[in-house]
Structure formats: structure tokens, C-alpha cells
MARDOLUM-150176 format. One record per residue: residue in one letter; z, x, y of N, C-alpha, C in turn. Coordinates in steps of 0.05 Angstrom, whole numbers, m for minus. Layout:
+-----+--------+--------+--------+--------+--------+--------+--------+--------+--------+
: res :     nz :     nx :     ny :    caz :    cax :    cay :     cz :     cx :     cy :
+-----+--------+--------+--------+--------+--------+--------+--------+--------+--------+
:   A :      Z :      X :      Y :      Z :      X :      Y :      Z :      X :      Y :
...
+-----+--------+--------+--------+--------+--------+--------+--------+--------+--------+
***
This chain:
+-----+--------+--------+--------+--------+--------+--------+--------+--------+--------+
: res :     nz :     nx :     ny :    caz :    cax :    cay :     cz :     cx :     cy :
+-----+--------+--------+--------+--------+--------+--------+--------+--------+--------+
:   X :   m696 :  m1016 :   m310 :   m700 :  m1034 :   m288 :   m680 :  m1057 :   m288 :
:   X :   m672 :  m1069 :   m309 :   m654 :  m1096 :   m307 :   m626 :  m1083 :   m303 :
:   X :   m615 :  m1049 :   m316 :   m598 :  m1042 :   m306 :   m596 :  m1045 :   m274 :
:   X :   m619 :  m1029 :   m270 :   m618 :  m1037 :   m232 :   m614 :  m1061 :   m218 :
:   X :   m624 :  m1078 :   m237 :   m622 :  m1108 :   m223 :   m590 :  m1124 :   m220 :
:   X :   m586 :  m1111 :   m244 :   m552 :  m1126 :   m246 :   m532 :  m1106 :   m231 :
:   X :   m538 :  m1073 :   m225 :   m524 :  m1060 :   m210 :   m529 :  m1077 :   m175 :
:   X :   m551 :  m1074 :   m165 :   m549 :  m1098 :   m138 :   m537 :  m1120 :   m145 :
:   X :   m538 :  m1136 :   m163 :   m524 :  m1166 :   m161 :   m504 :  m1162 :   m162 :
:   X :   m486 :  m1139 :   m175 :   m455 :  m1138 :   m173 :   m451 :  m1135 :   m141 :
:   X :   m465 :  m1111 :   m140 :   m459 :  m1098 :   m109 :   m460 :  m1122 :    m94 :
:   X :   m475 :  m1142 :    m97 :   m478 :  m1164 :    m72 :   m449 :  m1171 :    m79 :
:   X :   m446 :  m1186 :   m106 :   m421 :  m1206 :   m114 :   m401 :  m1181 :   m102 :
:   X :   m392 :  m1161 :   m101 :   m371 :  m1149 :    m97 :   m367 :  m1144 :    m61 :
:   X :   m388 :  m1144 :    m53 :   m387 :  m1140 :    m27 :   m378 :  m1171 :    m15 :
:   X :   m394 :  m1185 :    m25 :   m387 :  m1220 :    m16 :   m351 :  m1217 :    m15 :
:   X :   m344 :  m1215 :    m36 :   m312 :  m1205 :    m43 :   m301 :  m1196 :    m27 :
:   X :   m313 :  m1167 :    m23 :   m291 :  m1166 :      7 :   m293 :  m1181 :     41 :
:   X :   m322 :  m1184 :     33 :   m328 :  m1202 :     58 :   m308 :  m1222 :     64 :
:   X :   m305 :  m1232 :     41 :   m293 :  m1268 :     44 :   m264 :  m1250 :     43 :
:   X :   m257 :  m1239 :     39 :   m230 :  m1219 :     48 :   m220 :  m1224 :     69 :
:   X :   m234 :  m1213 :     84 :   m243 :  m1204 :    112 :   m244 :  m1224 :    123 :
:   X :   m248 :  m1247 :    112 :   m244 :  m1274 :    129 :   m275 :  m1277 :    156 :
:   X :   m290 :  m1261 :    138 :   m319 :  m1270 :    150 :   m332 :  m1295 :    147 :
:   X :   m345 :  m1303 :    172 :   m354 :  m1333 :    178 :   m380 :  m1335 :    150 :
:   X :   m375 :  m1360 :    140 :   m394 :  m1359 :    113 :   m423 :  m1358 :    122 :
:   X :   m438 :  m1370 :    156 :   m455 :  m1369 :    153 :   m470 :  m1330 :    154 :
:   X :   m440 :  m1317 :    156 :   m453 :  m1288 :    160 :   m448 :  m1270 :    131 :
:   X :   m438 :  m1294 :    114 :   m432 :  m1285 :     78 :   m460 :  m1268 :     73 :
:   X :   m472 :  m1285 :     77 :   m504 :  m1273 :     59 :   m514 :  m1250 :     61 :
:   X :   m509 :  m1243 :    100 :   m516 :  m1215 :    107 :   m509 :  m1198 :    105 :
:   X :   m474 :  m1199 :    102 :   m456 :  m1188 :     97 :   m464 :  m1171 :     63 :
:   X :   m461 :  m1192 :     52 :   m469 :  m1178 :     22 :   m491 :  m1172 :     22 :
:   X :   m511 :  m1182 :     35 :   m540 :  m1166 :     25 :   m537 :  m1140 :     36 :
:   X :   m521 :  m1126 :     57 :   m522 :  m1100 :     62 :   m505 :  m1084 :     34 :
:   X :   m488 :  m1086 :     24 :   m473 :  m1087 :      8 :   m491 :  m1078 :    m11 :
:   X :   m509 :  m1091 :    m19 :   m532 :  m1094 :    m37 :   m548 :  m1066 :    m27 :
:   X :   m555 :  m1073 :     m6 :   m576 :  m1046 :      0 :   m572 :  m1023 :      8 :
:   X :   m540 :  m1027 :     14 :   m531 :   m995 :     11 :   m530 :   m984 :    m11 :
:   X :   m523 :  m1009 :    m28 :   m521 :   m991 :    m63 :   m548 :   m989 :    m75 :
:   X :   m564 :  m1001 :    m64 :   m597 :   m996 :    m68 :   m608 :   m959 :    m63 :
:   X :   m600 :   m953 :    m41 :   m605 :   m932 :    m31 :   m593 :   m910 :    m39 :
:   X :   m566 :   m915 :    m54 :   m552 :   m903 :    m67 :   m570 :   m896 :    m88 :
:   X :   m573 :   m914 :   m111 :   m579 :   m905 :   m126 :   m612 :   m900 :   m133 :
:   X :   m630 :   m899 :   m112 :   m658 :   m891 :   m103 :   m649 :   m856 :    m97 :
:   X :   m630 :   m849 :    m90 :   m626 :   m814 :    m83 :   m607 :   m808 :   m104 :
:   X :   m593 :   m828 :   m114 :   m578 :   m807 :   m139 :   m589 :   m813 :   m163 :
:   X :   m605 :   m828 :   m174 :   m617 :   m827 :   m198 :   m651 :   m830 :   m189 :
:   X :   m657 :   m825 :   m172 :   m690 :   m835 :   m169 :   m697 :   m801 :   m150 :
:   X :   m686 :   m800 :   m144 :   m688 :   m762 :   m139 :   m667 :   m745 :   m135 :
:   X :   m650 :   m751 :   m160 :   m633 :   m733 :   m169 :   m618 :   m720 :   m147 :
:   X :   m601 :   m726 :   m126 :   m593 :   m715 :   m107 :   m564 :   m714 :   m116 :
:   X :   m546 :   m707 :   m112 :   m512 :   m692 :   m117 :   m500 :   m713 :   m100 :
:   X :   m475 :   m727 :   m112 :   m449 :   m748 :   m105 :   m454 :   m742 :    m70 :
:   X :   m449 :   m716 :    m63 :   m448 :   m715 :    m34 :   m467 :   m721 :    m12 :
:   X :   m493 :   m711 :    m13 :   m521 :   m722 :     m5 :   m519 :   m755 :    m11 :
:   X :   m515 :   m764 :    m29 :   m526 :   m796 :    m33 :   m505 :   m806 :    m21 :
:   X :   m478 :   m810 :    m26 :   m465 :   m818 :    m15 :   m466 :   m815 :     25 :
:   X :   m474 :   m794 :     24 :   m480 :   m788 :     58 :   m500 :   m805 :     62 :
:   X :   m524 :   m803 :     58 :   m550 :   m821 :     65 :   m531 :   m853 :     64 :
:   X :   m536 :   m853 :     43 :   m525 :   m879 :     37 :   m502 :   m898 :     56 :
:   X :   m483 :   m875 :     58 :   m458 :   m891 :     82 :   m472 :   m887 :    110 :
:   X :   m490 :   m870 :    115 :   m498 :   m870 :    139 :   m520 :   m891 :    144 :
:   X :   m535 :   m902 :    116 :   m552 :   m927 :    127 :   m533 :   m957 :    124 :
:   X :   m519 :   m952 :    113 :   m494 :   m979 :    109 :   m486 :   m983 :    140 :
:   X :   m479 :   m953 :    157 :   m466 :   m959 :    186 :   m498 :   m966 :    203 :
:   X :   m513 :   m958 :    203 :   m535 :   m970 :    219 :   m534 :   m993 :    211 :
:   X :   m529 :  m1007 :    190 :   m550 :  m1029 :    178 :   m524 :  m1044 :    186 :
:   X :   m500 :  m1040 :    191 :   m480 :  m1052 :    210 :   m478 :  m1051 :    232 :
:   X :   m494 :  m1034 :    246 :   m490 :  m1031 :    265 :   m512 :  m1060 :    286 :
:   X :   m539 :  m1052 :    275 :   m554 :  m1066 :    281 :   m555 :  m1096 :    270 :
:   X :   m542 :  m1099 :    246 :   m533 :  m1126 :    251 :   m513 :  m1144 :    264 :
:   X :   m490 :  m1126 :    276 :   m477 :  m1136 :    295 :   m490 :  m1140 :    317 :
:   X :   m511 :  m1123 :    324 :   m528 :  m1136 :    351 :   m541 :  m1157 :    351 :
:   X :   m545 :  m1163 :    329 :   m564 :  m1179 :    320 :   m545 :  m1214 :    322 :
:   X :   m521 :  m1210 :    308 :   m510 :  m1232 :    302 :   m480 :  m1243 :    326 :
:   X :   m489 :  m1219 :    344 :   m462 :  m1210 :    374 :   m435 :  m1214 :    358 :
:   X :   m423 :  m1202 :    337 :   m406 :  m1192 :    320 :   m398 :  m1168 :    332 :
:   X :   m378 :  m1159 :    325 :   m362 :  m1142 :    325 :   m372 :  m1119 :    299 :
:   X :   m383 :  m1096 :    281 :   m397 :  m1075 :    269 :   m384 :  m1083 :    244 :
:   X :   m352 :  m1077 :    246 :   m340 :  m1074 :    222 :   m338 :  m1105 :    200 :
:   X :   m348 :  m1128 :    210 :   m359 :  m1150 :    198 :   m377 :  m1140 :    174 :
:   X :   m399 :  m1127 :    187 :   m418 :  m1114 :    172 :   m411 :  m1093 :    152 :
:   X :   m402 :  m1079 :    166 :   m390 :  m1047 :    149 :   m375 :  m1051 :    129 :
:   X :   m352 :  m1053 :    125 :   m335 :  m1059 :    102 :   m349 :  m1075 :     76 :
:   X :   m356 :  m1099 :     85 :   m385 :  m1099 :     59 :   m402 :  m1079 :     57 :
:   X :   m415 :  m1068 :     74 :   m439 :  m1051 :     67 :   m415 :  m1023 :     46 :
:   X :   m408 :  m1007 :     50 :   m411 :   m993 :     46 :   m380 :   m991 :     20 :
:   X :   m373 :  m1026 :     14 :   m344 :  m1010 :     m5 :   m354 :  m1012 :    m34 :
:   X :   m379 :  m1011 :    m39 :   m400 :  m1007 :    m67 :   m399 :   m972 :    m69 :
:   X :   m387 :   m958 :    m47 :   m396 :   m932 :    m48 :   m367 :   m920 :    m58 :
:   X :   m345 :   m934 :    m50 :   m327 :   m925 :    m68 :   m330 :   m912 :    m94 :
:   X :   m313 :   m886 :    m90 :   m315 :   m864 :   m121 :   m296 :   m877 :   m131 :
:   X :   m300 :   m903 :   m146 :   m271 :   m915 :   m168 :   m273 :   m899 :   m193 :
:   X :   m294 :   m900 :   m203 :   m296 :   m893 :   m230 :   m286 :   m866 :   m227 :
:   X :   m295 :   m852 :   m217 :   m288 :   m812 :   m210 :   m258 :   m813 :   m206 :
:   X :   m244 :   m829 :   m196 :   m216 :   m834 :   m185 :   m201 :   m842 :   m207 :
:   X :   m206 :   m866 :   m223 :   m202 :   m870 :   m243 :   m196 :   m850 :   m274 :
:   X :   m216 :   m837 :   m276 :   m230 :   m807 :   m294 :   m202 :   m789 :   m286 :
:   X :   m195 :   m780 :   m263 :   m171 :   m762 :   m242 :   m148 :   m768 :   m255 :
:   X :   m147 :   m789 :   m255 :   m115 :   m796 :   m257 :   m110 :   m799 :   m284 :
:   X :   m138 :   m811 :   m308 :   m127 :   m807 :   m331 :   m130 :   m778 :   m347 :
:   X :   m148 :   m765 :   m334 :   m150 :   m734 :   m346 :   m124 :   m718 :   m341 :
:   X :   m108 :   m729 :   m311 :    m85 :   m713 :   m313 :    m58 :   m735 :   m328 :
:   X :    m59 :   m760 :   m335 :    m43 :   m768 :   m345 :    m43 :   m766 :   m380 :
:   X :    m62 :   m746 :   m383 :    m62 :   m731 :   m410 :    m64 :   m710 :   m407 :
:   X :    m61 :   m696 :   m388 :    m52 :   m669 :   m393 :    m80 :   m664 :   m394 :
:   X :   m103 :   m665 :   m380 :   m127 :   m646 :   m382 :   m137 :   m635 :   m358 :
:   X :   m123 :   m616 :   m351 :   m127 :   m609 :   m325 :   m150 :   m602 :   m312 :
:   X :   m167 :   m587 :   m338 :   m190 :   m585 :   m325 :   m210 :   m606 :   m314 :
:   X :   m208 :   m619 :   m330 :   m222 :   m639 :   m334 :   m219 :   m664 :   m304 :
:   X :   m194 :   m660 :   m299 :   m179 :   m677 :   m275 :   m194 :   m655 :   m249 :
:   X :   m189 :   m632 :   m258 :   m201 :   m618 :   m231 :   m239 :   m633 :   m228 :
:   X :   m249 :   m617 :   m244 :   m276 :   m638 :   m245 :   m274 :   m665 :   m220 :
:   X :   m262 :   m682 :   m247 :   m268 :   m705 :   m231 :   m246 :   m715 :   m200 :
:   X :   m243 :   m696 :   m195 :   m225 :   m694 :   m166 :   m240 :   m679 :   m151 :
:   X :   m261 :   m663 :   m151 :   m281 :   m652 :   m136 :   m299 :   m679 :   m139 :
:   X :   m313 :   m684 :   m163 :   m328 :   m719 :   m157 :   m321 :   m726 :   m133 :
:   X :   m290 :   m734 :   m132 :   m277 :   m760 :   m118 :   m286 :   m748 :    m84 :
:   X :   m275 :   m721 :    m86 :   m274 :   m712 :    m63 :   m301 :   m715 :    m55 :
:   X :   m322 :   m704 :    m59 :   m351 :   m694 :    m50 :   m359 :   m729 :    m46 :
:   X :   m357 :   m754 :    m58 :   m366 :   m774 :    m53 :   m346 :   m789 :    m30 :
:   X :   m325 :   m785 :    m31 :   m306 :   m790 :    m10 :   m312 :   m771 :     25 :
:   X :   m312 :   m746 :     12 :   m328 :   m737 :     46 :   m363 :   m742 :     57 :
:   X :   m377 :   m739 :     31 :   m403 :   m759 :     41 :   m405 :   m788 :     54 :
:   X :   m388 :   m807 :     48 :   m367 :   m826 :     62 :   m366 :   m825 :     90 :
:   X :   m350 :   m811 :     90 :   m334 :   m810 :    113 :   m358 :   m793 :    139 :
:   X :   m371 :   m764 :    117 :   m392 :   m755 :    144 :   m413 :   m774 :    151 :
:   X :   m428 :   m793 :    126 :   m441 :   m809 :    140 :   m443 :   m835 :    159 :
:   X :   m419 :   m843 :    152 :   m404 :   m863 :    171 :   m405 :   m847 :    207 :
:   X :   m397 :   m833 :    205 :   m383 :   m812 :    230 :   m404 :   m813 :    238 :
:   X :   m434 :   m795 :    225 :   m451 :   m789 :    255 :   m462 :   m814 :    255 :
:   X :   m465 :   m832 :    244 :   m484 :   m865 :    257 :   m465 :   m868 :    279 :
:   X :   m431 :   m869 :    272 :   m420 :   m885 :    295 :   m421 :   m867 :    320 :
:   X :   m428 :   m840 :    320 :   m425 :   m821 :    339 :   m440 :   m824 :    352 :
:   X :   m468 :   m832 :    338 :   m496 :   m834 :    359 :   m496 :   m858 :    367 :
:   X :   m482 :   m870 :    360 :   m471 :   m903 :    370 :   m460 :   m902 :    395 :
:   X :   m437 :   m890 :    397 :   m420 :   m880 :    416 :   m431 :   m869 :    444 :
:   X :   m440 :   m847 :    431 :   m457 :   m828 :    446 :   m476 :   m843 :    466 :
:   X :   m506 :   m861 :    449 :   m518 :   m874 :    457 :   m508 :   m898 :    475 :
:   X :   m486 :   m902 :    470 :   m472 :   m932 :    495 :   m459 :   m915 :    517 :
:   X :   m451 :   m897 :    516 :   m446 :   m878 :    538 :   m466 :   m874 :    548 :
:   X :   m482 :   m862 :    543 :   m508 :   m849 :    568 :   m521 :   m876 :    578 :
:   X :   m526 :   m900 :    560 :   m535 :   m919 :    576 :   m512 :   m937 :    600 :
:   X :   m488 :   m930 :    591 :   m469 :   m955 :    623 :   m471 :   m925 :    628 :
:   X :   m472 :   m901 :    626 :   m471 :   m883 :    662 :   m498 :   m886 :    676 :
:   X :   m517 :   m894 :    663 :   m535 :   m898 :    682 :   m532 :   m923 :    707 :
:   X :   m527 :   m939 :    689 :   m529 :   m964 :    702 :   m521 :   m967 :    734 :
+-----+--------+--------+--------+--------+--------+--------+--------+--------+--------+
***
């Protein structure tokens, strides 16, 4: 449990980081990182709390980071990617990326393959769960201005 506790407090402190990057307004610091926080919450509730595979968690996970940006830009009449870029750069495969480059900078190829499938399978869970939030995003603001 206190492992868990200090894995969110980084995730907040790291997300704040890119926030203030990003040159986000401080009073939207806090929200900013607390998504940050609860994407990596969710993360690790499906990859170590029911055992689910780099690709699954990372999917759930980037796909509640883009809602949880999404709907707080409505919330705060922001622009999404305020939100997003905190929420979801805790999901970065560093360590798996990391593992890649030193397994092949010693010559262990197998071992590089491994962790280059890691990189990959958490890098396209990424990217698919990002995609369908913003799609039904998309999607959804379309059918509502053709009505109008």
C-alpha cells in the first residue's frame, strides 16, 4: 500500500512537471496533475490489481486519461490537450525503452527483443486508447452541430 501511495505522488509530481512545461495556468496545476495521478491509479488497479497485460492497461488507462481530459476541458472551457499531456505521460513505457536499448547495447538480443515488444504493446495501448475517446469525441460533436 505505501508503495501505491508514493507511485500516485510521483505520478502527480511528474505530471505537475509537464504541466508547468506546458505553460499551464497554475490555477489549473492541481487538476492537471491530479488526472496524472488517476490515470496512473487506474493503471496500476488493471495491471497489478487484476493482472491484465502492458496492452489492456495501458488501453483502459489512456482511454480514461482522454475522457478525464476531455471532460475537464468542458468543465474549465480549455482547450483537451491542457488536460491530456498530464494525464496520460505517467503511461510512458520509459523503463521497457530504457531495458531496449541497454539489452542491445550489450549485445543481448534476445533479451532487447522482449523488451521492444514491452515498449511496443504499451506504446500501441497508448495510442488505441487515446484514439477511440477522441473519436467518440469527434464523432459525438458532429452529430450534435448537424442537427442544430
Amino acid at each position: 500500500m505505501k508503495e501505491t501511495i508514493l507511485q500516485l505522488l510521483a505520478s502527480f509530481i511528474g505530471s505537475a512537471g509537464f504541466a508547468l512545461l506546458f505553460q499551464i495556468r497554475l490555477k489549473l496545476l492541481p487538476w492537471a496533475s491530479m488526472g496524472g495521478a488517476l490515470t496512473w491509479g487506474v493503471y496500476l488497479l488493471l495491471s497489478e490489481g487484476l493482472k491484465l497485460g502492458p496492452f489492456t492497461a495501458n488501453l483502459v488507462a489512456a482511454a480514461f486519461g482522454a475522457l478525464l481530459a476531455e471532460f475537464s476541458a468542458r468543465i474549465w472551457k480549455v482547450p483537451s490537450t491542457l488536460f491530456f499531456l498530464p494525464a496520460v505521460v505517467s503511461l510512458i513505457p520509459g523503463s521497457t525503452l530504457y531495458y531496449t536499448m541497454y539489452a542491445l547495447a550489450a549485445n543481448q538480443y534476445e533479451e532487447a527483443s522482449f523488451y521492444a515488444g514491452q515498449t511496443g504493446y504499451c506504446a500501441m495501448g497508448i495510442a488505441i486508447g487515446i484514439s477511440l475517446i477522441w473519436a467518440a469525441f469527434k464523432i459525438s460533436t458532429s452529430i450534435r452541430t448537424s442537427r442544430r
